[in-house]
N, C-alpha and C positions, 0 to 999 in steps of 0.2 A: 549517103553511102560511105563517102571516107569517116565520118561521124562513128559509122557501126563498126567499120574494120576497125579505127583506133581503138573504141571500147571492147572488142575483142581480144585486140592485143597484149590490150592490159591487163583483163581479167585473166590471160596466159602467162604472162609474165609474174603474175600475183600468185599463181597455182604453180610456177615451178619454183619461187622464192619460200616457199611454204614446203615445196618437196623436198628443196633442200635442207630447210632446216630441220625437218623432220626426220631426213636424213645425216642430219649432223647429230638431233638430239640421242636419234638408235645407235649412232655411231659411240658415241659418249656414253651410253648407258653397255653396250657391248663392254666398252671397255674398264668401266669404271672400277670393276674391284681389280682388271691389273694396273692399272692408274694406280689406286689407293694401298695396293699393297708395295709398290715400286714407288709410292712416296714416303711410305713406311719405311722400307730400309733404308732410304737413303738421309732421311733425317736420324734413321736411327734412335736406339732406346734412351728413354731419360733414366740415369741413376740417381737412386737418392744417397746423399751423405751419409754416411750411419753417424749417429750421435752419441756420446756415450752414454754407459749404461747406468743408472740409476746403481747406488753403493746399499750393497746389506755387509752390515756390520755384525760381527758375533754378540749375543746379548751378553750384556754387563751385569755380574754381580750387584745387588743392590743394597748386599748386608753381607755382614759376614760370618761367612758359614763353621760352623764348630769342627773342630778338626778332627772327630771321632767321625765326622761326615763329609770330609773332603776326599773322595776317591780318587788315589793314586793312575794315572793313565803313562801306559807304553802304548807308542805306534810306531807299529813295524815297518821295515822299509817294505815300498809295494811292488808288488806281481808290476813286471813290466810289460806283462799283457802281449809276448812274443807269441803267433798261431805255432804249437809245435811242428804242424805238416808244413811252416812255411820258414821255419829255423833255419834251415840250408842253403836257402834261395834269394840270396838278394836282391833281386831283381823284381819276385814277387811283392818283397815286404814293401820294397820304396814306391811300389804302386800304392801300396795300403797307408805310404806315406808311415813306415816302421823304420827303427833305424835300431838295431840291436846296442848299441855301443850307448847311444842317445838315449833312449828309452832306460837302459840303468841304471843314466845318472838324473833322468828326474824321476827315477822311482824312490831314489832318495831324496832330491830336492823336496819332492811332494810330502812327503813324512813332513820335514819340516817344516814346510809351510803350515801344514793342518797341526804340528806342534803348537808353533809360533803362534797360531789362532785359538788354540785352548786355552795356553798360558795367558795372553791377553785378553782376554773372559773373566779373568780372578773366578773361575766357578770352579774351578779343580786344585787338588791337592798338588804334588809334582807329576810334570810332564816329559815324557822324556822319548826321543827315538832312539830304538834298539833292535838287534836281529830278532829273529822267529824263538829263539831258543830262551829271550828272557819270558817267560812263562808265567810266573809267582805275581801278578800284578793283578789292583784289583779293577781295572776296563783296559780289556785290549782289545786294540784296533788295527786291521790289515784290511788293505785298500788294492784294487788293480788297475790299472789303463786300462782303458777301452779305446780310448780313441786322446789322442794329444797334437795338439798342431798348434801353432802362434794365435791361428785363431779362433779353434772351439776345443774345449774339453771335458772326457767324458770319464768318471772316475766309479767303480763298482764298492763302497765301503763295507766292511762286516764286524760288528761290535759284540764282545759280550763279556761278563765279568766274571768275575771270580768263582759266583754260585752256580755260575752256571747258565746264567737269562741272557738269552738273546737280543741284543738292541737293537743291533741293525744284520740284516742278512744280506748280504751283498745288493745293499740301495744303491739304486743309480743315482751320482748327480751332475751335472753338465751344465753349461753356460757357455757362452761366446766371450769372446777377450773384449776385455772395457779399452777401444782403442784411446780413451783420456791419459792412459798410462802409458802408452805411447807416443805420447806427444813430444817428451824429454825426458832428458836423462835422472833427471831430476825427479820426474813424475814413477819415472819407471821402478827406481828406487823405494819412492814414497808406500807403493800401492803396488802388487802384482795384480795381472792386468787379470785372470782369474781369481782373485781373493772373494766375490762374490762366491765363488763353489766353495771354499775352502769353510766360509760363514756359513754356509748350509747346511754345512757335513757338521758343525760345529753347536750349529740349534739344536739339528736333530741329535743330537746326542742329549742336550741338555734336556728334552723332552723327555728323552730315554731315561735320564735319569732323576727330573720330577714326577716318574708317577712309581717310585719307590718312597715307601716312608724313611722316617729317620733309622727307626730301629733297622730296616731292610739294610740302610748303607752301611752303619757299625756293623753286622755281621758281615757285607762284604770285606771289610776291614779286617774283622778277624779271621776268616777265613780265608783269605791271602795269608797271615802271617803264620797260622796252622800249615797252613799248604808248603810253605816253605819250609818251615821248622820239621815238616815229616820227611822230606826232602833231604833234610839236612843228618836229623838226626831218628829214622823212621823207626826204630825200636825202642827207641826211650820217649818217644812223640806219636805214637800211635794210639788211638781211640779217643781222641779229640774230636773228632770228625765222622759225620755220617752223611745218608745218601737219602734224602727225600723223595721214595720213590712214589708218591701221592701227587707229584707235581708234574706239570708236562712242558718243559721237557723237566727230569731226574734234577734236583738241587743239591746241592752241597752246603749243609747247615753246621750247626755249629754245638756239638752236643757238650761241652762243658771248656774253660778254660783253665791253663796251667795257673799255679799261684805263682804270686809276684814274686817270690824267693826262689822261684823254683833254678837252681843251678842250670840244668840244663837248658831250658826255657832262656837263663840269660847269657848264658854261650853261646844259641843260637841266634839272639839279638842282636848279640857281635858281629856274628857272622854275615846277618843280614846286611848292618850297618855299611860292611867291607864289600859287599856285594852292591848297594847301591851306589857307594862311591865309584867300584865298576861301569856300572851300567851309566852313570855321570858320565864318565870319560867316554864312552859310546856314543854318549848322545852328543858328547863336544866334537867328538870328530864329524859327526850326520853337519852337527849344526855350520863347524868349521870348511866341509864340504860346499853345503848349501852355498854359506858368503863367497865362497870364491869361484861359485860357478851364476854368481848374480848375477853379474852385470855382465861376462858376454855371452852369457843364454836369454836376457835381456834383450842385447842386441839381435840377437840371432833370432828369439820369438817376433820381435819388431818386424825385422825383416821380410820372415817366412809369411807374416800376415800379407806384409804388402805384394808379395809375392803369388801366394794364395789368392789375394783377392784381385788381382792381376789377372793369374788363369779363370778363378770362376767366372770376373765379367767376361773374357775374352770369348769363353766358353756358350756363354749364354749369349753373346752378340754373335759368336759362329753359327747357334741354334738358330737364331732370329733371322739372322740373314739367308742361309740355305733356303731353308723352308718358305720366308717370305720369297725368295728368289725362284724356286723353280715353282711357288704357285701364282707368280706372277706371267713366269713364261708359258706354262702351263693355260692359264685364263689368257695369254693372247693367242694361242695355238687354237682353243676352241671357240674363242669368242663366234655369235653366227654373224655369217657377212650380210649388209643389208640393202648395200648400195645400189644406189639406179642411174648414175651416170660414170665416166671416167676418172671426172674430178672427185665425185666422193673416193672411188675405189682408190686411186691413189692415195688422197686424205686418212681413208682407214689403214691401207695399207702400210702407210709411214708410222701412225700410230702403234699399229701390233707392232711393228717393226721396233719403234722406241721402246714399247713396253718388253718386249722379248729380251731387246739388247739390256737393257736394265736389270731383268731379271738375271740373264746371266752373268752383267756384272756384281749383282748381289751374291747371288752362289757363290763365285769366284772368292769375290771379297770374305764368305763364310770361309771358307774352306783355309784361306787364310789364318782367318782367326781362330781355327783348330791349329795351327800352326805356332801362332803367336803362344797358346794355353800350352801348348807342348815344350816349348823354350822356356816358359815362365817355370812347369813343371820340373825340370830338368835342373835350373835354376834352385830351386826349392834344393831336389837331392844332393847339387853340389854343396849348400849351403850346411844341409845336415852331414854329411860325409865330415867336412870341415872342422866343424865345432867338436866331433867326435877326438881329434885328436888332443881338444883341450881337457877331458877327461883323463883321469890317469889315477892311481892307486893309490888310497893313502895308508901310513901303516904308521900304528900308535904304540907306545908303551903302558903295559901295564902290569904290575906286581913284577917286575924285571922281566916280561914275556911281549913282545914285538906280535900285536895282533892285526892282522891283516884285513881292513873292511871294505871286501870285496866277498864273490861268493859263498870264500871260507868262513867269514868272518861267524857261521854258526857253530862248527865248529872248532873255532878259538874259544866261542864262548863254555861250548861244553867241556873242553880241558879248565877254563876258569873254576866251573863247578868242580870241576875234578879236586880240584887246589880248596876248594871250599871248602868241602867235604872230608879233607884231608887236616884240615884246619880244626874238625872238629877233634882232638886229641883222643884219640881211643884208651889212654890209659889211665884219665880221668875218670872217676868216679862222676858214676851218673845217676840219678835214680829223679824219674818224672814221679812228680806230686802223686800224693796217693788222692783217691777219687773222695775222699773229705774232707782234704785240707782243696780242694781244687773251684773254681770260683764258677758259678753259676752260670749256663750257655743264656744269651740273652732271648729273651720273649720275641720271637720274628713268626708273625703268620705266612 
């Protein structure tokens, strides 16, 4: 008889080490995804290092190009890309991360730099940055902000020459900062940490302008320097030029040229001459700009990165955190209870209890680091606020006239023509070639 109770007892004892653990395992599977999500934030996200970006270089010249084919390039300084309905409001713009002051001085910086990347291509004739108003050139180029920060930038370009063809109509190009260039000061100099965008804007143009033939570029050629000289001198220089309305869009061809003697023809030459020495000195102030605003907008793009990239992770670990946080307290709120003794209910009960407490520390913790991204933010604005005062106006001489390049600086330029135009002597004898002594417009389909 005691034989049978023992084996009784044990088979009881077997059946309730079995309830329990079956009770532990329901226990643990109730709880497992706020378990695994409250292990989740508190290990928190892995970030990866960004590496730097792989270098495109502008293509190189391979041969050298005849100079009846080397097309003269202006780029104007760019649209600083200000929202008009948001011009009045700083507080709006520095959300959009816009700084009015900052943004005009790398609307010129950026000229330069996409200069600086033509000219070192050897695939162009002269390169030169200049206001809207120099005109007579044969590719020009005007570009806007869209978006600029230390660490992505997004640039609108629009290209077109002389005749008329459109190269580029406001392409987008963008890329993130090669943080390699940020490494030193040294690097920073070597390399802007965007020169990648600036080689892009730089192909696509060069594409733009291989699927022109030879003959196509000489009349661009000519037809700049017609365009001037009617400019210059439009009643002794008229009927040079005509309007190919057969073409879509309308061209500008080239329907005969002056003779080489022609007087007026090389007065205007001069005049030209005197004008591009002008537009020189234009482009030495853009360029002289640029240098002195390298190195601490240099530092200042450095900075804004780290700063930027400061809030976005903060940002993204605030997201992470909340959301992990109240769907963990959430998953122990609902989990269903399954217990069938004290000891479990207790056991589970501590559990949601942990898992809950956890989640709210995760929330907590996010809401922080909304906090953190809003000082980093803030951060950022002062930093652009700052640099703004390093900005400042520069004013040049030229022909004994003090031209100021800043927003006037197009109209400095249109009293320049003024003086040009003036220059042509009205009491000179003028007479444009007659139409057979005049030299043959070239063959351009």
């Amino acid at each position: 008889m005691s034989s049978s109770v023992s084996a009784s007892m044990a088979v009881a004892e077997r059946r309730r080490v079995l309830n329990a653990g079956s009770e532990h395992a329901s226990l643990l599977k109730c709880l497992r995804v706020p378990l695994l999500l409250l292990t989740s934030v508190l290990t928190g996200c892995v970030v990866q290092d960004t590496k730097p970006l792989a270098k495109v270089d502008a293509q190189q010249a391979v041969r050298e190009i005849p100079a009846e084919q080397r097309l003269d390039v202006v780029v104007h300084s760019f649209d600083a890309g200000i929202p008009a309905a948001l011009a009045a409001d700083e507080d709006a713009l520095a959300k959009k991360r816009i700084y009015p002051d900052l943004r005009k001085a790398e609307s010129r910086y950026f000229a330069v730099m996409l200069r600086n990347t033509l000219e070192s291509s050897a695939q162009w004739g002269a390169v030169r940055v200049a206001p809207d108003t120099v005109q007579f050139v044969d590719v020009a180029v005007s570009g806007r902000i869209v978006e600029s920060t230390g660490k992505h930038l997004v640039l609108e370009i629009t290209a077109r020459d002389a005749a008329g063809r459109l190269w580029l109509n406001a392409k987008r190009f963008e890329g993130e900062a090669d943080i390699g260039s940020y490494k030193t000061d040294a690097a920073l100099k070597a390399r802007d940490p965007f020169q990648n965008v600036f080689s892009d804007i730089a192909n696509e143009l060069l594409a733009a302008r291989d699927r022109l033939t030879a003959d196509a570029l000489r009349e661009v050629r000519h037809v700049t320097e017609l365009q001037f000289a009617q400019d210059i001198a439009p009643d002794a220089l008229s009927g040079y030029l005509r309007t190919d309305s057969t073409s879509k869009p309308a061209l500008t061809r080239v329907s005969r040229l002056p003779a080489d003697n022609d007087p007026v023809a090389q007065r205007v030459q001069r005049i030209r001459e005197r004008d591009a020495a002008v537009i020189d000195t234009l482009d030495g102030y853009y360029t002289g700009f640029a240098e002195q605003m390298q190195q601490p907008y240099g530092e200042f793009r450095r900075t804004s990165y780290d700063e930027i990239d400061k809030e976005d992770r903060a940002r993204s670990s605030a997201r992470t955190r909340t959301i992990l946080g109240a769907a963990a307290v959430a998953a122990s709120i609902f989990a269903p209870s399954s217990c069938s003794s004290n000891a479990t209910c207790n056991l589970q009960s501590a559990a949601r209890y942990g898992a809950a407490a956890g989640g709210v520390a995760a929330f907590l913790s996010g809401l922080k680091k909304y906090a953190d991204a809003k000082t980093h933010a803030q951060a950022f604005s002062e930093l652009a606020r700052s640099f703004q005062s390093e900005v400042s106006t520069q004013v040049i001489e030229v022909e004994g006239r003090s031209l100021k390049l800043t927003g006037s600086a197009d109209e400095q330029y249109r009293e320049w023509r003024k003086l040009l135009r003036e220059y042509q002597n009205p009491d000179a004898p003028v007479s444009a070639a007659p139409p057979a002594a005049a030299s043959p417009a070239p063959d351009v389909p």
